[in-house]
C-alpha positions in Angstrom: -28.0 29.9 19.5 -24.5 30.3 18.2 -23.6 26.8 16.4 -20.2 25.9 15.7 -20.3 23.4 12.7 -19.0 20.6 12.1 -22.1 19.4 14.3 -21.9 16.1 16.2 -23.0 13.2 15.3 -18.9 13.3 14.0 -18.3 11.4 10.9 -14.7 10.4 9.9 -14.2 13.6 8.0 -15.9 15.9 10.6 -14.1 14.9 13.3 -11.3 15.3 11.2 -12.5 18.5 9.9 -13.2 19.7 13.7 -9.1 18.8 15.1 -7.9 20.8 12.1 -10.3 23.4 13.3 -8.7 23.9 17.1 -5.3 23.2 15.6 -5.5 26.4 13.4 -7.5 28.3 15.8 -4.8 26.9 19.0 -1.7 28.0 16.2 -3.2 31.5 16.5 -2.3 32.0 20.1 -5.3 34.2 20.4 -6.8 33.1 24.0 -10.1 35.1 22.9 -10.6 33.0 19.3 -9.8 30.2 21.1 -12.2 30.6 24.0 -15.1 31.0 21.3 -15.0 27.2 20.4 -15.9 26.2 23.6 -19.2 26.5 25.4 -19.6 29.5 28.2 -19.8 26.6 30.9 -17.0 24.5 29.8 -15.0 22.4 32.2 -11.7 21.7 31.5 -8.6 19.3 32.7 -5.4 20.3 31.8 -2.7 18.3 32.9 -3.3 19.1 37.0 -5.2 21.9 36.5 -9.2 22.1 36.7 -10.8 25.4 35.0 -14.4 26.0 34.4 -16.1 28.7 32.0 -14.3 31.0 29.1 -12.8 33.4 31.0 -10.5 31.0 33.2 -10.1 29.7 29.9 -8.8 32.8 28.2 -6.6 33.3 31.9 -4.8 29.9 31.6 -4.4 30.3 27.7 -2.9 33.9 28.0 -1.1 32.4 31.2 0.1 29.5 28.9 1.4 31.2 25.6 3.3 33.8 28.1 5.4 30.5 28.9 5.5 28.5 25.8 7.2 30.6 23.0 7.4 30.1 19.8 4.5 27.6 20.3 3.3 25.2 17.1 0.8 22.3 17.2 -0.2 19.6 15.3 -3.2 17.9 16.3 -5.0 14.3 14.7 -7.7 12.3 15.6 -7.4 8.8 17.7 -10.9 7.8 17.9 -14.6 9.5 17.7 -18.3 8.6 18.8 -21.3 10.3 18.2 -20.7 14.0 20.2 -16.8 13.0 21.1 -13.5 13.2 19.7 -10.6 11.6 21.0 -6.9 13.4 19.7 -3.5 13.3 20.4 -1.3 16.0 19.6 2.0 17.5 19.8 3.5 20.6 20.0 7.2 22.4 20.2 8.0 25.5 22.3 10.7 27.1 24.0 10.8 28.8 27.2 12.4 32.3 27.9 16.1 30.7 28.5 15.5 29.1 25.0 15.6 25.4 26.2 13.3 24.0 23.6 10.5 21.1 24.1 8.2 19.2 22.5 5.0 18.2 24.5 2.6 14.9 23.6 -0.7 14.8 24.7 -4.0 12.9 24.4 -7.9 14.7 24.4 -11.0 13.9 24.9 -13.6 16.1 24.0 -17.4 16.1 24.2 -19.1 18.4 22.7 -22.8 19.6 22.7 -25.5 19.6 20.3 -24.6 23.6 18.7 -20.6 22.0 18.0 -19.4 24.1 20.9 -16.6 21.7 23.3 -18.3 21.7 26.9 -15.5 19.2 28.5 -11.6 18.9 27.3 -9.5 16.5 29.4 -5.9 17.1 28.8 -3.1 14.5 29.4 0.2 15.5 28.4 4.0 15.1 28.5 6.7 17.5 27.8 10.4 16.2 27.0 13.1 18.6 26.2 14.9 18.4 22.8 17.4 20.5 21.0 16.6 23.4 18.8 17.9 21.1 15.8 15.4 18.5 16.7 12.7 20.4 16.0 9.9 19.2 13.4 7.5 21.9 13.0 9.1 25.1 11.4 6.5 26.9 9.5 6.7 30.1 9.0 5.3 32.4 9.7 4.0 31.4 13.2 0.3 30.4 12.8 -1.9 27.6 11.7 -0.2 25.0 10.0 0.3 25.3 6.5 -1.7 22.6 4.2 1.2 20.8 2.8 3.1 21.0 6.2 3.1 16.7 7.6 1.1 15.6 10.1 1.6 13.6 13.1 1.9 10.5 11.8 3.7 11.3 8.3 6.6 12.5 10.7 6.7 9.4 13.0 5.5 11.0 16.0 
């Protein structure tokens, strides 16, 4: 069985360890990578959209990133128990007449016993700001460097 460690039980540091994990791998853009983190089965809620299995999941991803250019996440842990993680995130994109936005979310995740995520509920909010609003400016695009702030260190 393919395991995806950290392994639930989630301690502080795993769960930690685990939303740094799908930050990097969601930074990629790569619907494929992504798809690999969750189990083959995997239900999802994304805003108003239901999907189940990794192949409606690599659709909406490749349907998502198509839309949200430029796209950077940041990702940190609200809560965790046992096999689930509660996050909140945000992340900035800008669409293909360069209105930028920045969208804030919540998660909950459950995951099974191999660390793959078999259920991701997705609440989020997107609010338009200007391009000289914008927080997260790595370069190059991809996962978030180590010295880059989080969340919180940037009062969001």
């Amino acid at each position: 069985m393919n395991q995806r460690p950290p392994l639930p039980p989630f301690t502080a540091e795993t769960a930690a360890k685990k939303a740094r994990m799908a930050e990097d791998a969601w930074n990629t853009r790569d619907p494929e990578r992504v798809s690999l983190a969750y189990t083959e089965d995997s239900t999802w809620r994304n805003r108003a959209e239901f999907l189940a299995g990794r192949p409606a999941i690599v659709a909406f991803l490749r349907r998502k990133w198509a839309r949200e250019l430029d796209y950077r996440l940041i990702k940190e842990v609200w809560a965790f128990h046992d096999n689930h993680i509660a996050a909140r995130f945000a992340y900035e994109w800008h669409d293909d007449s360069s209105q930028w936005y920045r969208s804030h979310g919540n998660e909950q995740w459950a995951f099974d016993a191999n660390g793959l995520m078999r259920r991701r509920e997705a609440s989020i909010n997107d609010v338009p700001i200007q391009e000289s609003d914008r927080k997260f400016r790595w370069q190059p695009a991809g996962p978030r460097p180590a010295d880059h702030p989080g969340l919180s260190d940037l009062g969001l």
